[in-house]
C-alpha atoms as one frame of an Amber mdcrd trajectory, in Angstrom:
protein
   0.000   0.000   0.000   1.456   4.025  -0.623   1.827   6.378   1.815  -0.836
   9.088   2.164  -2.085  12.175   4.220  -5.115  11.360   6.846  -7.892  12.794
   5.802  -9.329  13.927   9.297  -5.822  14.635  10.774  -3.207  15.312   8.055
  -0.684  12.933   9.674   1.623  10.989   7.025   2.509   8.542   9.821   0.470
   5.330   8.532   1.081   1.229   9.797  -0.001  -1.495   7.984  -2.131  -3.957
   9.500  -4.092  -7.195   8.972  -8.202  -6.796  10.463 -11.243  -8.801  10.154
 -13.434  -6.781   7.752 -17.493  -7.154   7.680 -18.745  -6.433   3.865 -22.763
  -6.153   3.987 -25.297  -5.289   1.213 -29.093  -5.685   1.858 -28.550  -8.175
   5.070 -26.787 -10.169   3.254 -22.846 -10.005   4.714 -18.831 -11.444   3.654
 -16.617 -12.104   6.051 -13.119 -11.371   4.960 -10.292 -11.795   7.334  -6.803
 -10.986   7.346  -7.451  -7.925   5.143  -4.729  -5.616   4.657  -5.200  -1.929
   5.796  -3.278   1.087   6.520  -4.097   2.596  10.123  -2.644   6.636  11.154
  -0.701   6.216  14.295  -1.750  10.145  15.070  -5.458   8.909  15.219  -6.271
   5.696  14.179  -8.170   6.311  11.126  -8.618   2.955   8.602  -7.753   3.490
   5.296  -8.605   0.815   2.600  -6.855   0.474  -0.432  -9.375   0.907  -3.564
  -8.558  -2.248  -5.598  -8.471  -4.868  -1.810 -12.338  -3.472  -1.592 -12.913
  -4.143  -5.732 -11.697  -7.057  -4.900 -13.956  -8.168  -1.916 -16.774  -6.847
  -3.463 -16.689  -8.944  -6.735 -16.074 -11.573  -4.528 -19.116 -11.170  -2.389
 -21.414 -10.892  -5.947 -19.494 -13.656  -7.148 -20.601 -15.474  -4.146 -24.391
 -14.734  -3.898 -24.828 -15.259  -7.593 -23.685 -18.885  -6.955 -20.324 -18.384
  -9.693 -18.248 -19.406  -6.349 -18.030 -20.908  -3.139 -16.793 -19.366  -0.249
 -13.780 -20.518   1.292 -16.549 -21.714   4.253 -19.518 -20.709   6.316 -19.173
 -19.461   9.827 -22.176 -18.713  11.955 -23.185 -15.227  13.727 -25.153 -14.843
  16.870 -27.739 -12.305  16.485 -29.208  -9.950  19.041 -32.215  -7.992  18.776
 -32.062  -4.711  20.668 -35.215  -3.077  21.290
């Protein structure tokens, strides 16, 4: 990933990172682990680079239009706040 300027801080000062990320479209949801990121150490703002979210995303279509499997199925507890 390049280095750029935080958007809410200005700091250059970025690490990279593995997280867990949670893609979701119309309840309906891809669990991608292990994707790379690019946190500022001034104030911990995420940044994504463009083509690793092109890339989830066609994965997730790919996925619910039945051209792929995922790699497997995990299960989510729910909780209903009200």
């Amino acid at each position: 990933m390049r280095q750029v300027r935080c958007n809410v801080c200005g700091s250059d000062r970025y690490e990279e990172r593995r997280i867990e990320y949670l893609y979701g479209l119309k309840g309906r949801y891809l669990f991608v682990p292990n994707t790379p990121v690019e946190v500022c150490l001034n104030c911990g703002t995420v940044c994504y680079d463009a083509a690793v979210l092109k890339h989830i995303e066609q994965r997730f279509f790919a996925i619910y239009e039945e051209q792929q499997e995922p790699d497997r199925y995990v299960r989510m507890p729910e909780v209903v706040l009200a």
